[in-house]
N, C-alpha and C positions, 0 to 999 in steps of 0.2 A: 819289470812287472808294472802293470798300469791298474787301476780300479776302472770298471765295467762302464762310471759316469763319465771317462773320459775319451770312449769310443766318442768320435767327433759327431756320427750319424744320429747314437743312442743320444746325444747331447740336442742334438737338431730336434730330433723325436720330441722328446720332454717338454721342449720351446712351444712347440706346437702342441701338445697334446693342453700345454697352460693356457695356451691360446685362446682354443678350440673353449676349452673346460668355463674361461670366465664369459666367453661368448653365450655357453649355454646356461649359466646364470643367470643369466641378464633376462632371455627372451621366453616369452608365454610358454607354458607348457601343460601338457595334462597326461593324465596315463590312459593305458591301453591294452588290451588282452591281443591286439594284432602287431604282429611284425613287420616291417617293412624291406624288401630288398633296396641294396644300394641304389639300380634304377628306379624305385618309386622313392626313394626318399631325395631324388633328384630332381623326380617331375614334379612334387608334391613340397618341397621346400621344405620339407621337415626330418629332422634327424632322429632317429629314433635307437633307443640304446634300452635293454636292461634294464629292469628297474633293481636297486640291489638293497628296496624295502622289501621286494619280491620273496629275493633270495635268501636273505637271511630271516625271510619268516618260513618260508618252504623249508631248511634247512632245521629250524626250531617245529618245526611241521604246529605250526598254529592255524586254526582254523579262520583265522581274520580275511575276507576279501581284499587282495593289494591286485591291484592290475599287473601284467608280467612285464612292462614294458612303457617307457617315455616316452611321448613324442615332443621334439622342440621345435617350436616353428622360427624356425632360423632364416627362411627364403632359399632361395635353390643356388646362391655362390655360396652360402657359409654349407648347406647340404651339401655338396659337390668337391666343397673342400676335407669336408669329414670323411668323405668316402675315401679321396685320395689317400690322406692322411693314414688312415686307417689299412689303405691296401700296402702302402709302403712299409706300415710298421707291423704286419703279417709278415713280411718279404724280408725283414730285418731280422726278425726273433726265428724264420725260420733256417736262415742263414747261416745265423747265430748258433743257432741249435746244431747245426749240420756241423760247422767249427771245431765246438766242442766234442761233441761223440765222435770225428775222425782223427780229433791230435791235432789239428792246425790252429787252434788255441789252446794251451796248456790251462791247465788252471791249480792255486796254491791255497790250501786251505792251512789257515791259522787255528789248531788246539793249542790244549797246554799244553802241551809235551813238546809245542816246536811243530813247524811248517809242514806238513805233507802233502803230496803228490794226488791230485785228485782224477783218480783214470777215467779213460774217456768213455770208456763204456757204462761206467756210474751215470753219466747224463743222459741214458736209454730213458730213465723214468722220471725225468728232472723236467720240470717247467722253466727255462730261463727269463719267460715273461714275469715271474716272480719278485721282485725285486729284493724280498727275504733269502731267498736263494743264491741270489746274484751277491748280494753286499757284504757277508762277510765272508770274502772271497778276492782271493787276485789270480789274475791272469798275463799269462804269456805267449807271446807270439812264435810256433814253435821254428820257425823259417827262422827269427830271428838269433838263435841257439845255434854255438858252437858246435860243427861235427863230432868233437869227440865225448859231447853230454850224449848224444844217441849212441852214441860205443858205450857208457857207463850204465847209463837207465833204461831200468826193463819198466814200460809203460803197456801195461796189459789192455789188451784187445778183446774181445767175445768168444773169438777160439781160445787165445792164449788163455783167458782166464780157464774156462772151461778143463785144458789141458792141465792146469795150476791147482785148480777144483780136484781132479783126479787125483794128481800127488800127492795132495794132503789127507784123500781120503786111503789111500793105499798106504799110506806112509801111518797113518792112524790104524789100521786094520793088522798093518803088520807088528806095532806093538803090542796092539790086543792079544795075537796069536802069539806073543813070547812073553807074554804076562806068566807071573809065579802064583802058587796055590796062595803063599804066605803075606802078597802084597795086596795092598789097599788099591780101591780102585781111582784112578787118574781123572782127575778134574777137567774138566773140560778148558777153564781157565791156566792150567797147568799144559794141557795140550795146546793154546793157543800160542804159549811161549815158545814151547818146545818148538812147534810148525816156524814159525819166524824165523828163531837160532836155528833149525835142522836145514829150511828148507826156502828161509827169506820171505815166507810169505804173509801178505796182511791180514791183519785179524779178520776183517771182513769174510776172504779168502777162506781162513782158517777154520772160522764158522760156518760155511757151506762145507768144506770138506768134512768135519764133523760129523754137522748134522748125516750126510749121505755114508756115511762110516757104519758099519755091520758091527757094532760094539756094544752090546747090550745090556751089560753087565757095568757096563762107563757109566748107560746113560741111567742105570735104575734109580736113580736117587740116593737119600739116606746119608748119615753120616759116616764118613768113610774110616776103613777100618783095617789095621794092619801094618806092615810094613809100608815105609815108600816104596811105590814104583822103582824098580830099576832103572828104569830112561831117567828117569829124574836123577839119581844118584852119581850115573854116569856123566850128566852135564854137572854136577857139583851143586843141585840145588839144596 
């Protein structure tokens, strides 16, 4: 397993983004309500970035005037070099991204309970330009993986989850329908065990099937009341 700062590229990036960054401390600046494309911040010598007093007053929705936007008058090789910079480390994060959500980078996330498996399709909604998202976090190279881990581990896909989604909701529906007059109703945190032991599958998982589950009477609230559940009884809970 490696940490994500010791991709050698991601390492390069960094170098240069410090570069770049003390460069633009240095040189005159002012703000601005216009944007620049990379070819005018080429012919114009000025790099222009975000302003991110901007954004987190937008954000705080204050009525203060901030300009949307910096310009730093760098001259047209530190401009030039910004653009490049900046197209590469677009080209890397989307890369990146594509790695992840196909399985050709694993990734191991550290709870407390111990190491689990972070599928690839969770990175559908994920920013890896993050760096909070990134770092507590390891990854694996999945080429690098003996053939017979892919004989053991089911690493869920969009369909597969989908089809996993279904099981858990059928498999939920069908306890409902063999529920007793005299038993209390099933927790939902009671179901999500059950889902794992019955059927292996993640809570996450567990939780879409659930919620998509025709079990009305599960979901009404209230303090519950009665017998346990049969399913529960049958696992020895």
């Amino acid at each position: 397993a490696f940490d994500h700062r010791e991709l050698t590229l991601k390492s390069a990036l960094s170098q240069v983004s410090d570069c770049i960054k003390e460069e633009l401390d240095r040189v005159r600046r002012m703000g601005s309500d216009v944007g620049l494309t990379d070819q005018q911040m080429i012919e114009r010598g000025v790099v222009c970035r975000k302003s991110r007093v901007y954004t987190i007053m937008y954000l705080s929705a204050s009525q203060e005037r901030i300009p949307r936007y910096v310009h730093y008058a760098t001259g047209s090789d530190w401009a030039s070099f910004y653009v490049r910079q900046k197209a590469l480390s677009d080209l890397f994060y989307a890369r990146l991204g594509e790695c992840l959500q196909t399985g050709r980078i694993l990734t191991v996330e550290e709870t407390p309970s111990g190491a689990n498996l972070y599928a690839p399709w969770q990175w559908d909604d994920q920013n890896p330009r993050k760096s909070s998202t990134l770092d507590s976090r390891y990854y694996v190279f999945s080429g690098n993986l003996p053939s017979r881990w892919f004989q053991t581990t089911q690493v869920l896909r969009k369909d597969e989850r989908k089809c996993k989604v279904r099981q858990v909701t059928d498999y939920a529906e069908e306890l409902y329908a063999n529920r007793q007059p005299e038993e209390r109703r099933l927790l939902k945190t009671e179901f999500f065990d059950l889902a794992k032991r019955a059927l292996g599958a993640a809570e996450s998982v567990a939780k879409d099937g659930w919620q998509a589950a025709d079990i009305p009477e599960w979901k009404s609230g209230g303090a519950p009341k009665g017998n346990a559940p049969k399913c529960l009884v049958e696992l020895g809970k």
